[in-house]
N, C-alpha and C positions, 0 to 999 in steps of 0.2 A: 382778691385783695390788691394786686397789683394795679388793676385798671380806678382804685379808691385810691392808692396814693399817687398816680401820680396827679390830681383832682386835689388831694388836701395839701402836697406838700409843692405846689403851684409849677410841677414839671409840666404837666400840658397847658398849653395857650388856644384862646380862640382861634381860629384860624388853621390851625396847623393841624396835619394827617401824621396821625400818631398810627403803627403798627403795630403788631404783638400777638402773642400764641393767647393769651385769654379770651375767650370766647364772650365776657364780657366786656371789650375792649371799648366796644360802641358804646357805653355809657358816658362816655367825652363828651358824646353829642351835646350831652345839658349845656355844655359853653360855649360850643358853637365849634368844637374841632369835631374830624372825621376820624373817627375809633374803626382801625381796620383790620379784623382779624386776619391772621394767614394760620399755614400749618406748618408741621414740622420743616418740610422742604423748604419753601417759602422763607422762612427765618435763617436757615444754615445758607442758603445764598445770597440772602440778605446780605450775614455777616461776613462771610468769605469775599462777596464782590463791594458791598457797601453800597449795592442798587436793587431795584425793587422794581416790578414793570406792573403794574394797576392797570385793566381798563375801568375810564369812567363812566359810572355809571348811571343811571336815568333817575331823572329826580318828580319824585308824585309831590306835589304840593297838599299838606294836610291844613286849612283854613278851618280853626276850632273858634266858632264864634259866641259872643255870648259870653255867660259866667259861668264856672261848674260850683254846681249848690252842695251844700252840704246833706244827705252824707257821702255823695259821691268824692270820690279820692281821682288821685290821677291814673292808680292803678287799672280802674273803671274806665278810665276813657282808655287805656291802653288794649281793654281787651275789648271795649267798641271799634277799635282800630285792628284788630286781630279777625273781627268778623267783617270788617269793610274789606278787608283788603284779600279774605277767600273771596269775598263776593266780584273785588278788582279782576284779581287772579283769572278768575269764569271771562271777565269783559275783555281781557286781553290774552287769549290766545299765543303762544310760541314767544310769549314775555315772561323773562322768569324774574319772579320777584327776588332773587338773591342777587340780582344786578340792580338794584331799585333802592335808592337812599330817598326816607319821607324826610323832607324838611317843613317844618313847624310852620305855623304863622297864625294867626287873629288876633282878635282883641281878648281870648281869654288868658292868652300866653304871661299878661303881665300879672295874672293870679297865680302863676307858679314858682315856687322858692326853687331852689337847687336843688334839694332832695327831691321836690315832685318830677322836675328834668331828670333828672340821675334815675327817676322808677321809668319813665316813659322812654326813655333813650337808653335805657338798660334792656329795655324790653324787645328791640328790634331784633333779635338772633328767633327770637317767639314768635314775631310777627314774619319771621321766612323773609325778611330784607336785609340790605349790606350795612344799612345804616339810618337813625333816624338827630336829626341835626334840629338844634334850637338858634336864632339869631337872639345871641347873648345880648339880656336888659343892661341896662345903668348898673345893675343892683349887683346882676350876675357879675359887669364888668371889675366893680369895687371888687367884690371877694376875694376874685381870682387875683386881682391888680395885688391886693392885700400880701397874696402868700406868692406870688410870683420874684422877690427878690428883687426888686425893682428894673427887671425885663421888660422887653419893651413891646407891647401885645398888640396885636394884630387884625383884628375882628374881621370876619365876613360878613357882609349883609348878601341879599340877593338881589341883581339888578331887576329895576323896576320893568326891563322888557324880558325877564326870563322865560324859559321857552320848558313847560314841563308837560312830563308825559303824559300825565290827570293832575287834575286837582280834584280832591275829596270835600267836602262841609261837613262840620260836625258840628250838631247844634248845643253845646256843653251844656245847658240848663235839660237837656234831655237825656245829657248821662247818668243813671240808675247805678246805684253800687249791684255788682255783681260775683257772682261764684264764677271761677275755676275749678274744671273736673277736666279728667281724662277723658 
């Protein structure tokens, strides 16, 4: 619940690395902050020192091109992104994908509302990475700008010469609604 208000009552901003014991913390990502879980330790020295020491961590470029068709949901691409990324897993060797934040990008990105971000960036604790990050639309910006109190927000884009570990393709008219099973 925690990691929904601070998202509807406009405490998190694009840009900004938000911490916290919810294991769904990473669901920020839909605005373009980095939702960072810790543990118990983690938080009690947090708050006793008022500091935090993060390594940063390696970023796979996920390029979802195309349109995803109806009846595919974004759920669906989230668990097409669950089997890429065993499959990464296998390609890279003494890389552990919980040091690995997917950050977002194509031309399908601009077919998803905030709820569909919020299922796919809620998802990354499932997908065995630290974190998956959207570069907040127009649309997203209004929202958040909307319940933010008129703070003054920050956005991340990625530099156009970014250096990432992979880049994946997803071909979104290829994503199939799908079952989850144990």
């Amino acid at each position: 619940i925690g990691s929904h208000l601070l998202l509807e009552q406009g405490i998190a901003g694009p840009g900004e690395i938000i911490v916290g014991l919810d294991n769904h913390i990473n669901l920020i990502g839909a605005i373009g902050a980095m939702g960072w879980g810790l543990g118990p330790q983690d938080v009690a020295f947090a708050l006793r020192t008022g500091k935090i020491w993060m390594e940063v961590p390696s970023t796979v470029k996920v390029e979802v091109a195309g349109e995803l068709l109806p009846p595919a949901l974004a759920k669906d691409l989230a668990l097409v992104l669950v089997r890429d990324l065993a499959n990464l897993a296998r390609e890279l060797p003494g890389t552990s994908l919980s040091h690995v934040v997917l950050e977002m990008s194509g031309s399908a990105l601009e077919q998803f509302s905030l709820d569909d971000r919020i299922t796919l960036s809620g998802m990354a604790a499932t997908m065995g990475v630290a974190g998956l990050i959207f570069p907040p639309s127009h649309d997203i910006m209004k929202a958040i700008a909307a319940r933010a109190g008129g703070r003054v927000l920050s956005p991340c884009y990625p530099d156009p010469d970014a250096a990432y570990l992979k880049t994946i393709v997803v071909d979104a008219a290829a994503v199939k609604p799908m079952i989850a099973y144990p």
